[in-house]
mmCIF file of the N, C-alpha and C atoms, coordinates in Angstrom:
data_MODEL
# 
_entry.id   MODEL 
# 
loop_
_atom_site.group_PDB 
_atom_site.id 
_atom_site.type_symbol 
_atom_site.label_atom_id 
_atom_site.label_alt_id 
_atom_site.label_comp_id 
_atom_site.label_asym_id 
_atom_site.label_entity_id 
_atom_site.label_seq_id 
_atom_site.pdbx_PDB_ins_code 
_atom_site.Cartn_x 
_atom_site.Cartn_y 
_atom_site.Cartn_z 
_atom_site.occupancy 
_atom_site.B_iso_or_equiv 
_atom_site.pdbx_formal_charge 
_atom_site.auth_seq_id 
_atom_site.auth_comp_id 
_atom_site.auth_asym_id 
_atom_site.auth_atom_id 
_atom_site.pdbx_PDB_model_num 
ATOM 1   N N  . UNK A 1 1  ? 0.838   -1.192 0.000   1.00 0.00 ? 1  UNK A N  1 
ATOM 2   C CA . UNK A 1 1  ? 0.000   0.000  0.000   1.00 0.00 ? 1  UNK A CA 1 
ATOM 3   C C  . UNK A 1 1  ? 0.880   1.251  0.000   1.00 0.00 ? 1  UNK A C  1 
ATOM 4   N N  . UNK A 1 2  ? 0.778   2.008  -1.263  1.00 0.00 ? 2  UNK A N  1 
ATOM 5   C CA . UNK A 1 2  ? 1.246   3.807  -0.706  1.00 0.00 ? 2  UNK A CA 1 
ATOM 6   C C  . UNK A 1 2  ? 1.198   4.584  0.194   1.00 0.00 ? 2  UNK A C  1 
ATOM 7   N N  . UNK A 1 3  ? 2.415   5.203  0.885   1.00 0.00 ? 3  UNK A N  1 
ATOM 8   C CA . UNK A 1 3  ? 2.741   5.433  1.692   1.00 0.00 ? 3  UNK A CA 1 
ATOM 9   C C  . UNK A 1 3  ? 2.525   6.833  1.349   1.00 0.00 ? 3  UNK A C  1 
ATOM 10  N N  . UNK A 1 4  ? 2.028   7.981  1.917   1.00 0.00 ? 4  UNK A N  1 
ATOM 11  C CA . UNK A 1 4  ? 1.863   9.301  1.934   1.00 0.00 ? 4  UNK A CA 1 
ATOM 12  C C  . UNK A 1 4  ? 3.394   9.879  2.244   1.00 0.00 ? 4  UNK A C  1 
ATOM 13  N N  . UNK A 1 5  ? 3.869   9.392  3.363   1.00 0.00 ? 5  UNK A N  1 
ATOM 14  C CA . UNK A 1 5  ? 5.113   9.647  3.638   1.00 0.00 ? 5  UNK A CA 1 
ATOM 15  C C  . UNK A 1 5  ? 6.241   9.326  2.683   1.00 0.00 ? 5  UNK A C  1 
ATOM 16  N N  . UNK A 1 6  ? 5.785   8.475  1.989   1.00 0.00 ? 6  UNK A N  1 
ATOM 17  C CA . UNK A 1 6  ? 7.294   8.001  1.038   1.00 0.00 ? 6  UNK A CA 1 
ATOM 18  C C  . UNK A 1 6  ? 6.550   8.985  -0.225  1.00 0.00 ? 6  UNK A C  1 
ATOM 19  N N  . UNK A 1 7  ? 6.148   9.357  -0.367  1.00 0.00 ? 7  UNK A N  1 
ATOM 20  C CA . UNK A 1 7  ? 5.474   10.098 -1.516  1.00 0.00 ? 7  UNK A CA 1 
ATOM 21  C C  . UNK A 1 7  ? 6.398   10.827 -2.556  1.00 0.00 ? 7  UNK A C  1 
ATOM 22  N N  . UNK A 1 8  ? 6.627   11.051 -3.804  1.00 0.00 ? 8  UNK A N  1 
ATOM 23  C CA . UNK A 1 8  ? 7.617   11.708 -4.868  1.00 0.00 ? 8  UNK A CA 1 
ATOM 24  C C  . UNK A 1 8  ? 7.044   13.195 -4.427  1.00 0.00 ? 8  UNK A C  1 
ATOM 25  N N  . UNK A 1 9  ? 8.176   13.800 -4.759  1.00 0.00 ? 9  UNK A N  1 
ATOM 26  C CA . UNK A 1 9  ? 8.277   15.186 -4.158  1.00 0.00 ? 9  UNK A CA 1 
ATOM 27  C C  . UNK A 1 9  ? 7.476   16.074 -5.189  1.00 0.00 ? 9  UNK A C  1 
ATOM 28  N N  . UNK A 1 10 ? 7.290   15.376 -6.686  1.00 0.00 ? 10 UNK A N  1 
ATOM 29  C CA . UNK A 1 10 ? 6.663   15.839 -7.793  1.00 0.00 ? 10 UNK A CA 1 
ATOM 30  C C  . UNK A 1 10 ? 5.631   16.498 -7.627  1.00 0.00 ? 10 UNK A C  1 
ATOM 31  N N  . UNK A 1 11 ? 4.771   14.870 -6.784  1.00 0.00 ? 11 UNK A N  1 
ATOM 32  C CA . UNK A 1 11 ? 2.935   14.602 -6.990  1.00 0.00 ? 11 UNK A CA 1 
ATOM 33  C C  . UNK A 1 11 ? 2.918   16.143 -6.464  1.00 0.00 ? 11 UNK A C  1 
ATOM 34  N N  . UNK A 1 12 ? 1.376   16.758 -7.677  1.00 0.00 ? 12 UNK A N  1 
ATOM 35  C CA . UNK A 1 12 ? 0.916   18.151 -7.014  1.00 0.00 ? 12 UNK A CA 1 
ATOM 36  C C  . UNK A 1 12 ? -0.395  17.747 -6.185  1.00 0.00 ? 12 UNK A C  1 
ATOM 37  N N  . UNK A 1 13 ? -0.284  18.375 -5.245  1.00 0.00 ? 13 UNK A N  1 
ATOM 38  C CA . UNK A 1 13 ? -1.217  18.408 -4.025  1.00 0.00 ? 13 UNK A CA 1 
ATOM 39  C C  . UNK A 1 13 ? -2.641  17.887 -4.248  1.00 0.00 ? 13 UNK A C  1 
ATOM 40  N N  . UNK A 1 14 ? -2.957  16.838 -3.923  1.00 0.00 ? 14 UNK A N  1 
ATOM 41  C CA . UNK A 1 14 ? -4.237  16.127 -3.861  1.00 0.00 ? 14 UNK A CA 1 
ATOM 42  C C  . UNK A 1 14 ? -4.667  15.242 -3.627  1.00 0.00 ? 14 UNK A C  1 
ATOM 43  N N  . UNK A 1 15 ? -5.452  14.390 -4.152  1.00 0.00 ? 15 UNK A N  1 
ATOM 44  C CA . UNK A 1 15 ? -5.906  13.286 -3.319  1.00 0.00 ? 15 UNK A CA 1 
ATOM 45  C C  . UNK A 1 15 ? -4.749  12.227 -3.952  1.00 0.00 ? 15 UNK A C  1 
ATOM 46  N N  . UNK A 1 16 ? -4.708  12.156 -5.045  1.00 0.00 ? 16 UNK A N  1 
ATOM 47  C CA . UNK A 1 16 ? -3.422  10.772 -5.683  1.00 0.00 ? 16 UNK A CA 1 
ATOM 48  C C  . UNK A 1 16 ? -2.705  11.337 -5.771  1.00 0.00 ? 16 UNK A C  1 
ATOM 49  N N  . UNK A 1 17 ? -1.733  10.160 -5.621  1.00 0.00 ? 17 UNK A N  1 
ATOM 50  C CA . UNK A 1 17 ? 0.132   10.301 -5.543  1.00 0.00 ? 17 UNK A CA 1 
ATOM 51  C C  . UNK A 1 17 ? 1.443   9.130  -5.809  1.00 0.00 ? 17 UNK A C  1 
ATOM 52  N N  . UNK A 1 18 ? 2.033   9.010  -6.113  1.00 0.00 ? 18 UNK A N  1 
ATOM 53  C CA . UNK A 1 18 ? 2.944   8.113  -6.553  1.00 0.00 ? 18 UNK A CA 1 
ATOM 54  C C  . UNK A 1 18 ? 4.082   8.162  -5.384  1.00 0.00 ? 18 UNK A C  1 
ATOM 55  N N  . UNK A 1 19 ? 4.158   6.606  -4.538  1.00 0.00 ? 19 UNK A N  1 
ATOM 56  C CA . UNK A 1 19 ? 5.653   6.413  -3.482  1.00 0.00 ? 19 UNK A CA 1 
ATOM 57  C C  . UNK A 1 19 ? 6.345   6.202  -4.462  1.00 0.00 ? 19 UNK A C  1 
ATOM 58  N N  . UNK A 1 20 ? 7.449   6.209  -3.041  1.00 0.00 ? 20 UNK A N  1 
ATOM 59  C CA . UNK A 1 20 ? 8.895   5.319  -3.491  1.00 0.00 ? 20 UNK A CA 1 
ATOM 60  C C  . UNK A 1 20 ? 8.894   3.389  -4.142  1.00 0.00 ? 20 UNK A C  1 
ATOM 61  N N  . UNK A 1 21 ? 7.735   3.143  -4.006  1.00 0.00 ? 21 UNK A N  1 
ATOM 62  C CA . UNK A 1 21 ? 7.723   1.306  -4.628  1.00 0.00 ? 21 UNK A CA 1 
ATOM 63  C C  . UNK A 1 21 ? 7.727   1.928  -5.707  1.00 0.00 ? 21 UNK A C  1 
ATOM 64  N N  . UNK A 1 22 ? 7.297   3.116  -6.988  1.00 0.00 ? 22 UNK A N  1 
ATOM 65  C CA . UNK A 1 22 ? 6.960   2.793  -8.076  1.00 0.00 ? 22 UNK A CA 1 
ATOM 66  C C  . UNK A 1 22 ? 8.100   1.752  -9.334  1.00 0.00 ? 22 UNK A C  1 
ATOM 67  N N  . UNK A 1 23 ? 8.252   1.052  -9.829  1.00 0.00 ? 23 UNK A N  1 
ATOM 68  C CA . UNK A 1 23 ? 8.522   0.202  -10.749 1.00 0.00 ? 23 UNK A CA 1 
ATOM 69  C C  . UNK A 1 23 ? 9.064   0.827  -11.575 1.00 0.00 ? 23 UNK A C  1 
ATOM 70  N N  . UNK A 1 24 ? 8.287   1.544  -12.188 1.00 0.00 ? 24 UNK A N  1 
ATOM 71  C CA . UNK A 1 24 ? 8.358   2.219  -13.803 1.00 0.00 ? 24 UNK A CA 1 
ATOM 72  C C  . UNK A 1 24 ? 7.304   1.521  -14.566 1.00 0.00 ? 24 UNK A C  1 
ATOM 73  N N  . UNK A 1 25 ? 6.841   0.403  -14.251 1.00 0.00 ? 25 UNK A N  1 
ATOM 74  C CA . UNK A 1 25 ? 5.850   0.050  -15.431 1.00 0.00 ? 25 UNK A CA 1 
ATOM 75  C C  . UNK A 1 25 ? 5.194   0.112  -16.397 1.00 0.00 ? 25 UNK A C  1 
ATOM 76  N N  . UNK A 1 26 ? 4.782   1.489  -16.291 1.00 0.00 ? 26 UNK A N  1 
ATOM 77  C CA . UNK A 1 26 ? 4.178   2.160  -17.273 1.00 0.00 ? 26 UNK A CA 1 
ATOM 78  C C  . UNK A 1 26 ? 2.486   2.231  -17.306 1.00 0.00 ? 26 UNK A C  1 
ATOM 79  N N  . UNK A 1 27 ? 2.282   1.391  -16.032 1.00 0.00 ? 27 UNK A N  1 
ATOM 80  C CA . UNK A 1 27 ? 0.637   1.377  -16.242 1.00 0.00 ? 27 UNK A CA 1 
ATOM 81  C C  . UNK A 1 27 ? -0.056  2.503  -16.257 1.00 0.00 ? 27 UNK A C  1 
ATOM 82  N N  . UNK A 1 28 ? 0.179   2.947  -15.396 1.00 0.00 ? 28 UNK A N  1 
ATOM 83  C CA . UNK A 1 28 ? -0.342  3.862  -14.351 1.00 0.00 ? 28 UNK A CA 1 
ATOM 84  C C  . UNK A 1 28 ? -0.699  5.023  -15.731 1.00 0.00 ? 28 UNK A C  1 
ATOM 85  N N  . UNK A 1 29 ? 0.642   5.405  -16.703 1.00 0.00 ? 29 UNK A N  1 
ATOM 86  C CA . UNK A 1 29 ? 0.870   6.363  -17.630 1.00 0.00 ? 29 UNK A CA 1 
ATOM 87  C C  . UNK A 1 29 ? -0.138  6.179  -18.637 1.00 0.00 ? 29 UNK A C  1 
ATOM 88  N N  . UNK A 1 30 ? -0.156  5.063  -19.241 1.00 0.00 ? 30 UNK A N  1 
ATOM 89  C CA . UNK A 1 30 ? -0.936  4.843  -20.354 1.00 0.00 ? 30 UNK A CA 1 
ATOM 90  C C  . UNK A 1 30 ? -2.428  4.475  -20.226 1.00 0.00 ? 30 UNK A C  1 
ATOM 91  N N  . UNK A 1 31 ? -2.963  4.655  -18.829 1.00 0.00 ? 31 UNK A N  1 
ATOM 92  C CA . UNK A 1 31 ? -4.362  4.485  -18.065 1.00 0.00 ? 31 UNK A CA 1 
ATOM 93  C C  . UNK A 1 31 ? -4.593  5.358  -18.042 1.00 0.00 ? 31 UNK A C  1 
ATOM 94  N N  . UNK A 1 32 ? -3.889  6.725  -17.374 1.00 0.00 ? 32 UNK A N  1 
ATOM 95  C CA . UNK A 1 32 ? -4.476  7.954  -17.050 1.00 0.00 ? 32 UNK A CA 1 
ATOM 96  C C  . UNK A 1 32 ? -3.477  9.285  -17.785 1.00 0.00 ? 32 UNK A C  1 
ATOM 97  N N  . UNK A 1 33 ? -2.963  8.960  -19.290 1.00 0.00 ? 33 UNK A N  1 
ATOM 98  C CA . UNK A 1 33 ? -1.936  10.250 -19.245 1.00 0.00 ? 33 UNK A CA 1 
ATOM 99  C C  . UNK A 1 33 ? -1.915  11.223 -18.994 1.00 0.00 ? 33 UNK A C  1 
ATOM 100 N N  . UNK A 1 34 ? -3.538  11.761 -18.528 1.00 0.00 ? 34 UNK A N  1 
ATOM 101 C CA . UNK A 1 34 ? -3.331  13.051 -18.470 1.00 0.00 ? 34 UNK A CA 1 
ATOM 102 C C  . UNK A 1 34 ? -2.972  13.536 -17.177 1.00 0.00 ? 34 UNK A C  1 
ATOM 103 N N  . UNK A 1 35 ? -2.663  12.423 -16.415 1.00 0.00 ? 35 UNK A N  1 
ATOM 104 C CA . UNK A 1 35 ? -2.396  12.941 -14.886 1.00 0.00 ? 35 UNK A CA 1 
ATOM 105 C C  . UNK A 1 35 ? -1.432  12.467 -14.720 1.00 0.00 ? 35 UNK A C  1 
ATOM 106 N N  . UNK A 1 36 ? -0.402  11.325 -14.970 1.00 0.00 ? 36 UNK A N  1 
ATOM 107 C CA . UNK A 1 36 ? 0.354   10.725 -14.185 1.00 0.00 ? 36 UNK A CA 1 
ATOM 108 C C  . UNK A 1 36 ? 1.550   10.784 -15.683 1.00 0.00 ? 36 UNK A C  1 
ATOM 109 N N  . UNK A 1 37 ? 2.911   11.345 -15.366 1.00 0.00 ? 37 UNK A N  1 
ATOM 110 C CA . UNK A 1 37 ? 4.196   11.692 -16.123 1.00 0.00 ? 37 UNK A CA 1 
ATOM 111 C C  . UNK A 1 37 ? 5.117   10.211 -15.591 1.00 0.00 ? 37 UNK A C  1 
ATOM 112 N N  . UNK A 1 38 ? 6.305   10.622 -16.250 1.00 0.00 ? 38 UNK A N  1 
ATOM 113 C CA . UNK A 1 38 ? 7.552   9.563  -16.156 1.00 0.00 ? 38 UNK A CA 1 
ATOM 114 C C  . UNK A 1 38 ? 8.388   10.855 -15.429 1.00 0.00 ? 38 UNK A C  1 
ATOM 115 N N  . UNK A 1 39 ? 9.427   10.477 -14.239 1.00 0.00 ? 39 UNK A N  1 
ATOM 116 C CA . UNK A 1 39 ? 10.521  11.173 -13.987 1.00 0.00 ? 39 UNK A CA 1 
ATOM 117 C C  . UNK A 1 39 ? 11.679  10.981 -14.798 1.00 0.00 ? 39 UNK A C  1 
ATOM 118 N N  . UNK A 1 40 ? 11.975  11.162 -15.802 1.00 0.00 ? 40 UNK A N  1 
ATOM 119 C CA . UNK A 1 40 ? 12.894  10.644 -16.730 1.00 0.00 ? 40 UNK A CA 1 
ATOM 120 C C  . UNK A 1 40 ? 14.194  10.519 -16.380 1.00 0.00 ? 40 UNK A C  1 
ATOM 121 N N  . UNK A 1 41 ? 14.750  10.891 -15.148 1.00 0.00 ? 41 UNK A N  1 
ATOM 122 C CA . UNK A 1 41 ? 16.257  10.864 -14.691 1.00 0.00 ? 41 UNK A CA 1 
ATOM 123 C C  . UNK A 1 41 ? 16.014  9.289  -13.577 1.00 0.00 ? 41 UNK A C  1 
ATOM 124 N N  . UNK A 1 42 ? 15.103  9.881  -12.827 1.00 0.00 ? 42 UNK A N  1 
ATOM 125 C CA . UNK A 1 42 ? 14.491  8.817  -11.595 1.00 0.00 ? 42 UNK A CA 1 
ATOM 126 C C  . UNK A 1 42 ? 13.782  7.488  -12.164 1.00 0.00 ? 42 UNK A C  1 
ATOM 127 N N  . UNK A 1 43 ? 13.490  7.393  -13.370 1.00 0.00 ? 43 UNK A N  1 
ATOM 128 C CA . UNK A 1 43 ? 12.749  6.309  -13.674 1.00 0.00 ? 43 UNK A CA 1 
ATOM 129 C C  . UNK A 1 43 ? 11.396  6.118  -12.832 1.00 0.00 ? 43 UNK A C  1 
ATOM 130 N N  . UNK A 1 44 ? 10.893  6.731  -12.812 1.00 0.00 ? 44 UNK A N  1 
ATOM 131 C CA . UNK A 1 44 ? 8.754   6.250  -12.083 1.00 0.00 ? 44 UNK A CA 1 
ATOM 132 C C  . UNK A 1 44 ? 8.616   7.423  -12.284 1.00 0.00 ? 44 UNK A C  1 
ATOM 133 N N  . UNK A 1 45 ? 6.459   6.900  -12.232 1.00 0.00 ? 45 UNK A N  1 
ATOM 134 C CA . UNK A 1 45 ? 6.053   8.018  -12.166 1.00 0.00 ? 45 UNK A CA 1 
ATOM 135 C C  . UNK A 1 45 ? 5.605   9.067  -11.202 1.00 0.00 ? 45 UNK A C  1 
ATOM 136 N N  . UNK A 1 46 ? 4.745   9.844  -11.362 1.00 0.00 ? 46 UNK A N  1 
ATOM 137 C CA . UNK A 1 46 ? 4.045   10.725 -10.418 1.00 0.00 ? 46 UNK A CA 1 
ATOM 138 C C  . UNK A 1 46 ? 3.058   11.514 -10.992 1.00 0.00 ? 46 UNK A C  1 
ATOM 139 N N  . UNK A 1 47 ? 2.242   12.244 -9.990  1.00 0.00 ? 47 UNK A N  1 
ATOM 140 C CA . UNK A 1 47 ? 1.305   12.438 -10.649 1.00 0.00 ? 47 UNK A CA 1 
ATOM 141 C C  . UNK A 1 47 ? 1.236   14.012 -10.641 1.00 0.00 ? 47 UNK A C  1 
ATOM 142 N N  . UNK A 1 48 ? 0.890   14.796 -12.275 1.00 0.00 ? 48 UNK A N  1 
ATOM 143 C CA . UNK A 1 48 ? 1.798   15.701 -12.287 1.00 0.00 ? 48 UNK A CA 1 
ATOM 144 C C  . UNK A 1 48 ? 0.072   16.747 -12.847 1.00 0.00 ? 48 UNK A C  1 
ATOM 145 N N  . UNK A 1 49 ? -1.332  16.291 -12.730 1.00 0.00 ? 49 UNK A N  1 
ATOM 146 C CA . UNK A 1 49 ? -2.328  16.964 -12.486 1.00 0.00 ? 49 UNK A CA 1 
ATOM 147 C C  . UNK A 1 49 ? -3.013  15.869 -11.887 1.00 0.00 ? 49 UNK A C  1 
ATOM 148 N N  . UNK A 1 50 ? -4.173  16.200 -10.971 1.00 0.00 ? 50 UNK A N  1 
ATOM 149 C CA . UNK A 1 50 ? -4.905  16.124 -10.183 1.00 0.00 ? 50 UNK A CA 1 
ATOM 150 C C  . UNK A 1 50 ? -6.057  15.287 -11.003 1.00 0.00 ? 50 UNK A C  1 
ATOM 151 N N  . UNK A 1 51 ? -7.018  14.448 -11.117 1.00 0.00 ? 51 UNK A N  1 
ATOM 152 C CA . UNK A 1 51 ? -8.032  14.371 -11.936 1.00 0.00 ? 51 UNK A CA 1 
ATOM 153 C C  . UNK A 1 51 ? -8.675  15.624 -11.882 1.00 0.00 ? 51 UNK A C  1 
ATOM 154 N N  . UNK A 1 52 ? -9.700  16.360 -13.132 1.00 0.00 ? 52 UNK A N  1 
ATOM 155 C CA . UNK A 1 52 ? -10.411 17.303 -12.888 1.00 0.00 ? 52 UNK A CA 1 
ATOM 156 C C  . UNK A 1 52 ? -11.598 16.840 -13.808 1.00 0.00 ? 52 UNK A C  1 
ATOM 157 N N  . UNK A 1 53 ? -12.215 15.971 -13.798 1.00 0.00 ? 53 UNK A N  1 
ATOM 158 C CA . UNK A 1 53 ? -13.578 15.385 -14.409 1.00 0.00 ? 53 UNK A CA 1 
ATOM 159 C C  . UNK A 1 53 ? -13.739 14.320 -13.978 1.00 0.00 ? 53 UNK A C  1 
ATOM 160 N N  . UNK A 1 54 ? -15.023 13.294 -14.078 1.00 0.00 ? 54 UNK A N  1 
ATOM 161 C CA . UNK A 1 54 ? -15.016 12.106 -13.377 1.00 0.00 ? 54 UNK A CA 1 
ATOM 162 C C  . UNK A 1 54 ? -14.748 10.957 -14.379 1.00 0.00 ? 54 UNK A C  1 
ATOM 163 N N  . UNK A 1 55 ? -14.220 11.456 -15.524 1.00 0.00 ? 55 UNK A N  1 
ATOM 164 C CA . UNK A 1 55 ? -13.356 10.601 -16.435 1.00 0.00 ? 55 UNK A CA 1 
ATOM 165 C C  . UNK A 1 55 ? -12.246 10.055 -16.366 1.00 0.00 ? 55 UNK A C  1 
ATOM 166 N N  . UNK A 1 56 ? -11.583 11.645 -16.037 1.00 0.00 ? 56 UNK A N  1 
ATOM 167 C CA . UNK A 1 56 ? -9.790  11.786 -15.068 1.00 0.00 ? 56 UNK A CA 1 
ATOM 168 C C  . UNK A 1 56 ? -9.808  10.339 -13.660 1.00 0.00 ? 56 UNK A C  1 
ATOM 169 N N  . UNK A 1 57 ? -10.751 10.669 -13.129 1.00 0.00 ? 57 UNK A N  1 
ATOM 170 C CA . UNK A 1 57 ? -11.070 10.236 -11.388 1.00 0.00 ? 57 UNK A CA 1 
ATOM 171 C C  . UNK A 1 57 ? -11.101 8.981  -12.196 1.00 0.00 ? 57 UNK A C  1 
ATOM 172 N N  . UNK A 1 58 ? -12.122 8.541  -13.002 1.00 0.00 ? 58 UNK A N  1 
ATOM 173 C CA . UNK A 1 58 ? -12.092 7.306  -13.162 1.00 0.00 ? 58 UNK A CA 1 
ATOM 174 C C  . UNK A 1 58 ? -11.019 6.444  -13.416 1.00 0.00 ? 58 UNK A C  1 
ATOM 175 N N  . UNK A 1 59 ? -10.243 7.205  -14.720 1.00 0.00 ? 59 UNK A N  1 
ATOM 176 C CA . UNK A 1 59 ? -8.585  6.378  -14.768 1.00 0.00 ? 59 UNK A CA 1 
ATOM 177 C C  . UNK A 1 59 ? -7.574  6.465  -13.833 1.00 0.00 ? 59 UNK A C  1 
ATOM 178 N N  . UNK A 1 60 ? -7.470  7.532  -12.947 1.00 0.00 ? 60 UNK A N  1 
ATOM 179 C CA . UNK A 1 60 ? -6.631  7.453  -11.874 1.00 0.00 ? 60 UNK A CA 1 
ATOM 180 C C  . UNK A 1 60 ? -7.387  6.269  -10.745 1.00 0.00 ? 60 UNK A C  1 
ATOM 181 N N  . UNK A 1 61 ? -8.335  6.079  -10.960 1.00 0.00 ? 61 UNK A N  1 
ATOM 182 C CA . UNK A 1 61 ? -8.872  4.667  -9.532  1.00 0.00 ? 61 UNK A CA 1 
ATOM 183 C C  . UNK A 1 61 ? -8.523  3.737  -10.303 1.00 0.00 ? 61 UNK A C  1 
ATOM 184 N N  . UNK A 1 62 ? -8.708  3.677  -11.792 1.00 0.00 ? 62 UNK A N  1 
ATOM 185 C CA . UNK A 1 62 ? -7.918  2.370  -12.198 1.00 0.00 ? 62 UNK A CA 1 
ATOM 186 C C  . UNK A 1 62 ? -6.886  1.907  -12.503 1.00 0.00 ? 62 UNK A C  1 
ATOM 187 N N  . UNK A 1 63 ? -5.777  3.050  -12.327 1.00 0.00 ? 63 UNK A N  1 
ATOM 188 C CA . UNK A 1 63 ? -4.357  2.980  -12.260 1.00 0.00 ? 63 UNK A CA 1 
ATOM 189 C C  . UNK A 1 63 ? -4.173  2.974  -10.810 1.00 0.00 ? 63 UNK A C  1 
ATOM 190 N N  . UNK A 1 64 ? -4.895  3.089  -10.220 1.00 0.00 ? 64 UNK A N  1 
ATOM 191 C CA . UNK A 1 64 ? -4.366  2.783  -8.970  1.00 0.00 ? 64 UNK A CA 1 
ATOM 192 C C  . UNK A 1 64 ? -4.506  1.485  -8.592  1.00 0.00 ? 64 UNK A C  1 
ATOM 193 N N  . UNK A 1 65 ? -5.886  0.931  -8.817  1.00 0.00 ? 65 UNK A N  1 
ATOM 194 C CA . UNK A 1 65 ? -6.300  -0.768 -8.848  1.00 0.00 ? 65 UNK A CA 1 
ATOM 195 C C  . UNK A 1 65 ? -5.308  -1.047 -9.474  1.00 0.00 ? 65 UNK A C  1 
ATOM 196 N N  . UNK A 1 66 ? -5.013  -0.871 -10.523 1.00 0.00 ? 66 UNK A N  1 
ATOM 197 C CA . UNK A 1 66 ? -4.054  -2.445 -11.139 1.00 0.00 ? 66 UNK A CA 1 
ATOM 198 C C  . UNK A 1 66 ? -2.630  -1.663 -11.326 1.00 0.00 ? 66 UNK A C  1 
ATOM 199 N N  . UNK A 1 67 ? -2.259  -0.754 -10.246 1.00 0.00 ? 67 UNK A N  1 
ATOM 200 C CA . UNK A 1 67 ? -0.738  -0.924 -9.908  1.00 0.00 ? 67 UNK A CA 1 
ATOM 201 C C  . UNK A 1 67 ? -0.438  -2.226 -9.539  1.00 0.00 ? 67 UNK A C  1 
ATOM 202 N N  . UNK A 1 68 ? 1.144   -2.580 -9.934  1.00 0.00 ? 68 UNK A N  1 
ATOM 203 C CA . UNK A 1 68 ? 1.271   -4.489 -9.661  1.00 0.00 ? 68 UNK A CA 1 
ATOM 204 C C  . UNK A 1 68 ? 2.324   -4.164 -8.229  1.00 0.00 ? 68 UNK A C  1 
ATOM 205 N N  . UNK A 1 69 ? 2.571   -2.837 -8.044  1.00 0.00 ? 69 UNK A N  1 
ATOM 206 C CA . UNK A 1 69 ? 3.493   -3.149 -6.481  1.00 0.00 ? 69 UNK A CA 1 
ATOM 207 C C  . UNK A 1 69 ? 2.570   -1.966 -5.592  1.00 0.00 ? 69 UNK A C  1 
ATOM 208 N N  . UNK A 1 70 ? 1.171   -1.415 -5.642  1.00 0.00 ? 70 UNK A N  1 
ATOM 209 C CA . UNK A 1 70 ? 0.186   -0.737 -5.019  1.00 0.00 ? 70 UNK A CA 1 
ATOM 210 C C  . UNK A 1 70 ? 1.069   0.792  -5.007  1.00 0.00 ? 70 UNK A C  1 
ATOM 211 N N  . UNK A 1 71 ? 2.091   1.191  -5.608  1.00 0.00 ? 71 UNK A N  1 
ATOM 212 C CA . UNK A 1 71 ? 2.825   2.499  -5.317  1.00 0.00 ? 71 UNK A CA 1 
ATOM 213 C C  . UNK A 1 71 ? 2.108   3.429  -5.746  1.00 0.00 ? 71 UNK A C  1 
ATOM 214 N N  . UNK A 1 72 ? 0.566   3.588  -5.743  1.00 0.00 ? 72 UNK A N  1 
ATOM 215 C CA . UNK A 1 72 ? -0.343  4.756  -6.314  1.00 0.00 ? 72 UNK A CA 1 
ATOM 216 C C  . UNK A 1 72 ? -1.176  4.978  -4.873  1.00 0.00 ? 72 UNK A C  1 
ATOM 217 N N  . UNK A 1 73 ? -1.328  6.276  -4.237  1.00 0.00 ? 73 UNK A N  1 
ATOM 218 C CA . UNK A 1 73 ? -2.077  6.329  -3.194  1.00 0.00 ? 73 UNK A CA 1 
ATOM 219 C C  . UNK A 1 73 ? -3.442  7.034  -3.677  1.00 0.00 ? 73 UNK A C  1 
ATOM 220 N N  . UNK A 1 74 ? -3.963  7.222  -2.525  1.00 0.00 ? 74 UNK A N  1 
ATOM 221 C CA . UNK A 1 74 ? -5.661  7.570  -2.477  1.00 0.00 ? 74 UNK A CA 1 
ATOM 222 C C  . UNK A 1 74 ? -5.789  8.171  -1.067  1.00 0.00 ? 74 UNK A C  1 
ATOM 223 N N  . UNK A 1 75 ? -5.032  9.533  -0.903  1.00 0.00 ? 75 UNK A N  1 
ATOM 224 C CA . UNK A 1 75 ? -5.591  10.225 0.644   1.00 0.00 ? 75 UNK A CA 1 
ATOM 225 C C  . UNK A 1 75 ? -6.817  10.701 0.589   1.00 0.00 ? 75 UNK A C  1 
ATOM 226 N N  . UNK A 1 76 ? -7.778  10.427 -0.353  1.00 0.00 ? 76 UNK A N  1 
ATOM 227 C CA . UNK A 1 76 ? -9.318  10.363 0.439   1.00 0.00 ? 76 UNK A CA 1 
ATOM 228 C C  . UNK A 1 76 ? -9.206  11.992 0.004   1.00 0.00 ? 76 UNK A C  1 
ATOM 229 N N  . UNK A 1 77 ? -8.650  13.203 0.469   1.00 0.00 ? 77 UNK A N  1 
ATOM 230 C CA . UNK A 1 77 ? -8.760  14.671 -0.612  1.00 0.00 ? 77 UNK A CA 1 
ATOM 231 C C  . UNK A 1 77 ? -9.451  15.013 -0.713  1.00 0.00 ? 77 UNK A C  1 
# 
């Protein structure tokens, strides 16, 4: 489970966020691009807008479900 505390210094302020487990996988990116970037030096992602429709919301809950090491949080926001 994502840790708020281990959190990338990136994520902008809100309810989702990307820890320190992230992989790189790529899920997360190609589920929701419009919210979640690559750190290209660091390798993972983060999440670099907020959802702002319940389209957004929808692909960020499902990049968060089928993260394969859970490194996507949900502080509730």
């Amino acid at each position: 489970m994502a840790d708020v505390a281990n959190k990338y210094p990136e994520n902008v302020p809100g309810k989702y966020f990307v820890d320190n487990q992230c992989i790189d996988c790529d899920l997360c990116r190609e589920t929701a691009p419009d919210n979640f970037k690559r750190n290209e030096d660091g390798g993972y992602s983060y999440v670099f807008k907020q959802p702002a429709s319940p389209e957004e919301e929808a692909r960020c809950k499902e990049a968060k479900e089928g993260c394969p090491v859970e490194a996507i949080g949900d502080n509730g926001a």
